[in-house]
N, C-alpha and C positions, 0 to 999 in steps of 0.2 A: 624814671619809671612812673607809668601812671596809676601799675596799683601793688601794690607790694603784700602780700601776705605773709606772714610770720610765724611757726609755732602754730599755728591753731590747734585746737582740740573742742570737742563737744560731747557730752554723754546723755544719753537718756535713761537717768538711773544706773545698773549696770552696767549698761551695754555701751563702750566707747564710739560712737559712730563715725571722728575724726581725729586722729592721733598726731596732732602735732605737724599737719603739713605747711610747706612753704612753697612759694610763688610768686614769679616776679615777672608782672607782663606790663609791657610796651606802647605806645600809642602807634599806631597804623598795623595793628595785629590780632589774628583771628586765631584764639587758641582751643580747640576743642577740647573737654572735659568728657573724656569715657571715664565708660564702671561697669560692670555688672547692676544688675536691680540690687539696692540696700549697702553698695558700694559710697555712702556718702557724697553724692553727686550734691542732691536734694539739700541736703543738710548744709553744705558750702551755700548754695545758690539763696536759702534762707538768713543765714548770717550775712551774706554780702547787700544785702536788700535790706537790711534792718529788721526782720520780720523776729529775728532769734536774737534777743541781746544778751544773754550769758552763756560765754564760753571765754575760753581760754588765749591766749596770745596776743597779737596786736595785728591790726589791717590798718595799711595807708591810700588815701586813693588822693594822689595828689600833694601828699607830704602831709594830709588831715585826716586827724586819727579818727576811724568809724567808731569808737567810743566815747566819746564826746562829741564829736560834729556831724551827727550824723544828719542830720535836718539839710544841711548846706553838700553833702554828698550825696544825699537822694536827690537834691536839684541836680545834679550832675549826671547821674544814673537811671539809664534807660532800661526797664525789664519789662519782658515778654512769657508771662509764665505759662504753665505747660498747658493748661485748660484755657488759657485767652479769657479769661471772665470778660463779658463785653452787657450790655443793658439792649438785648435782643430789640425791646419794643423803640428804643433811639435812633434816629436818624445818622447815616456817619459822618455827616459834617455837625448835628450836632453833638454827637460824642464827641467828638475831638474837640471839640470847644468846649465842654465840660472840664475835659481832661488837664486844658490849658486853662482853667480856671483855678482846680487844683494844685497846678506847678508855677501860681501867679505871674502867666504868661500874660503881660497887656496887651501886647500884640504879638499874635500868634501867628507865624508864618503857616499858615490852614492850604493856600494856595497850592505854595512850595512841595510841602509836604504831602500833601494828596498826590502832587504829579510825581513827586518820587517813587511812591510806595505803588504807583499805575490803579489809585482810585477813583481817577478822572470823572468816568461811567455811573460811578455808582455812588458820589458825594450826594446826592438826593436818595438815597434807597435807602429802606428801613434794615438794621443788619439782622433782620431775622432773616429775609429773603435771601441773603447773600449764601453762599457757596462756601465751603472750608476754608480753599483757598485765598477768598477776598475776606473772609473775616480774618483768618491769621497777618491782611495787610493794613485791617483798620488795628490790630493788637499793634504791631509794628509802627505805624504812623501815629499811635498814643504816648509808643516807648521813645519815641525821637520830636516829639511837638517842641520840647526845651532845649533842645538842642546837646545832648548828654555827652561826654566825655567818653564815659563807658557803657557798652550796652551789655548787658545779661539775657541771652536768649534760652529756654527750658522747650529745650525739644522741640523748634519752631517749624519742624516738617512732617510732622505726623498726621497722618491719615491725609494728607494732599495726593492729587492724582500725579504722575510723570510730567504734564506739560506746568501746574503750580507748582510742583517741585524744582522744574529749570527756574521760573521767575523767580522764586523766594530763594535760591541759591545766587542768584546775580544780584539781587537786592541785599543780601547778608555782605558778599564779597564786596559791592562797590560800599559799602558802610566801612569796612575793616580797610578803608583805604587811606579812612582820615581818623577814625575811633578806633579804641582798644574793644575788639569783642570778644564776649566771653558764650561759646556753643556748647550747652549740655546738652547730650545726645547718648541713646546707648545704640546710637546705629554707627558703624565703623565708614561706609560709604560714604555718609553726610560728614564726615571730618575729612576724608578723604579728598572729598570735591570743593570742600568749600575752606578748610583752615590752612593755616602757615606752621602752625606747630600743635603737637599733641600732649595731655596730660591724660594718663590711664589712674583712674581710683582704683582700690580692690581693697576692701577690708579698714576702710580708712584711712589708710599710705597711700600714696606717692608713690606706683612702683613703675613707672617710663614718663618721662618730661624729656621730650626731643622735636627738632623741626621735622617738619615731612617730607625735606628733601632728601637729610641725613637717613631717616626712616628706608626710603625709595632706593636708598644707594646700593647700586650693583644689582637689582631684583629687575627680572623678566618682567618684560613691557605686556601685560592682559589689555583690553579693549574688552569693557560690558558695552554694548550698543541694543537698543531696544527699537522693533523698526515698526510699525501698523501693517505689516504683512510677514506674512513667513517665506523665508529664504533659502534656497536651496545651499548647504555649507560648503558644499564645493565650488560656488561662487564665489563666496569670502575669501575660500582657499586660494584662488587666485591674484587675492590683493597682493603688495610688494611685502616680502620679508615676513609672510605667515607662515608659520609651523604647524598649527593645529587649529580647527574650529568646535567649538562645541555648542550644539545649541542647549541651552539651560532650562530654558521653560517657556512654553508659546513659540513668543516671534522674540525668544530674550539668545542673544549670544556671547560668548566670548571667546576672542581673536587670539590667540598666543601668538607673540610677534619675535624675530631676530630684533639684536641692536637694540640703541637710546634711544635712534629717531623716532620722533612724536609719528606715530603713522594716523593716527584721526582724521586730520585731513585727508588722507586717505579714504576713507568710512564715510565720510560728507560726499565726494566726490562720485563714489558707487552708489550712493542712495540715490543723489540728483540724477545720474546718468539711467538709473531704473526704478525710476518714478517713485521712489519709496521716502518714507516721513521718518523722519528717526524723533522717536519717542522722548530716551534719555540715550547720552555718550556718555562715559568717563573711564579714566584710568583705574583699575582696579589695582590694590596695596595687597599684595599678598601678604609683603612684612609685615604691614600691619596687623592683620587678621591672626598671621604665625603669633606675633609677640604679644595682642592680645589674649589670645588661648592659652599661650606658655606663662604670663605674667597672672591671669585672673583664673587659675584650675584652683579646685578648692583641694 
């Protein structure tokens, strides 16, 4: 296992904010962390960074206790926190070369890393000018300059438009392909599209730790699709194995489908065929949505 949690707990004065959870994740795995707001999401993602050093239990990340190694684990550990603190007036190649100066990178793969994160364009621009989207890729290409084991992403999609939300969903997954990542998130969608398995916080417990395939199992196939033109539903309705269309909001829909087969392909194939742009596709968790409402009611 690449990072094992144990027991933990943390209190703020009275109030327990983590009671004793445990956790045990994987390298090549993207586990998402839901909660409610005040569900100790924050609080986890603080202790695991070293930002909080007293609390309760034991963390391994590697078989080295974050209580005494913690200098040699943060070499390890990649985070993206939820505000991106970035040095607006700095250039982004050279922030990133600051960055690698701080994680005493002598040579810093700067190249690599820019073409990973798609900062190609904009390694000479100052990140004030940059877009949400391109500055959550210079956060991102800070939190991997070292090369991390494990990355800790804090809500790495928020306020991105649809089309930076597909890129920074392919850049998260193709990460979780070699590193353990850890996605705080209180949007159910963003774990949906992008993790392998789920942990629900509520109240400081642990109350669902399951993969999203076991999640998915036996639930009706929905299709969200998001197009740049609005659609008449009765079209939809004629795709293979639809039962119901509903359009949601704009040009937003969702497909209720017969059967397991993946019908998206499907939904690509209608758009091309009538000139239309699909915004976002994804599979919609009903169970998920169900068993978070059922697990986090107060």
């Amino acid at each position: 296992m690449s990072l094992v949690i144990a027991g933990v707990s943390k209190s703020y004065g009275s109030v327990q904010a983590l009671k004793g959870i445990s956790i045990k994740l994987k390298k090549g795995e993207i586990v998402g962390l839901l909660g409610p707001n005040g569900a100790g999401k924050s609080t986890l993602m603080k202790i695991l960074t070293g930002y909080y050093t007293h609390w309760e239990g034991t963390i391994q990340f590697f078989d080295q206790d974050l209580r005494t190694q913690l200098e040699p684990i943060q070499k390890m550990t990649g985070y993206l926190a939820e505000n991106n603190p970035l040095y607006p007036e700095m250039y982004v190649v050279e922030y990133l070369k600051y960055n690698a100066d701080l994680y005493q990178v002598s040579h810093p793969p700067l190249k690599e890393i820019i073409q990973k994160t798609g900062l190609e364009q904009h390694a000479k621009s100052k990140i004030s000018t940059l877009s949400k989207g391109y500055k959550q890729r210079v956060g991102l290409a800070a939190a991997l300059l070292h090369n991390p084991e494990v990355v800790i992403l804090d809500e790495p999609t928020t306020g991105l438009d649809p089309n930076q939300l597909i890129e920074i969903r392919k850049l998260i997954r193709a990460l979780g392909k070699e590193k353990t990542v850890i996605l705080s998130t209180h949007i159910l969608q963003e774990v949906d599209a992008i993790c392998d398995r789920v942990v629900i916080i509520n109240k400081g417990e642990i109350v669902l730790d399951q993969a999203l395939d076991q999640v998915r199992k036996n639930q009706q196939q929905i299709i969200q699709v998001s197009f740049d033109y609005r659609v008449e539903t009765e079209a939809l309705a004629r795709l293979p194995q639809v039962e119901k269309v509903k359009n949601t909001h704009d040009f937003d829909y969702e497909i209720y489908l017969k059967g397991t087969k993946d019908q998206r392909p499907a939904v690509f194939d209608f758009a091309h065929d009538n000139g239309l742009k699909i915004l976002s596709l994804q599979l919609k968790n009903e169970s998920l949505e169900t068993l978070f409402n059922e697990l986090t009611v107060d």
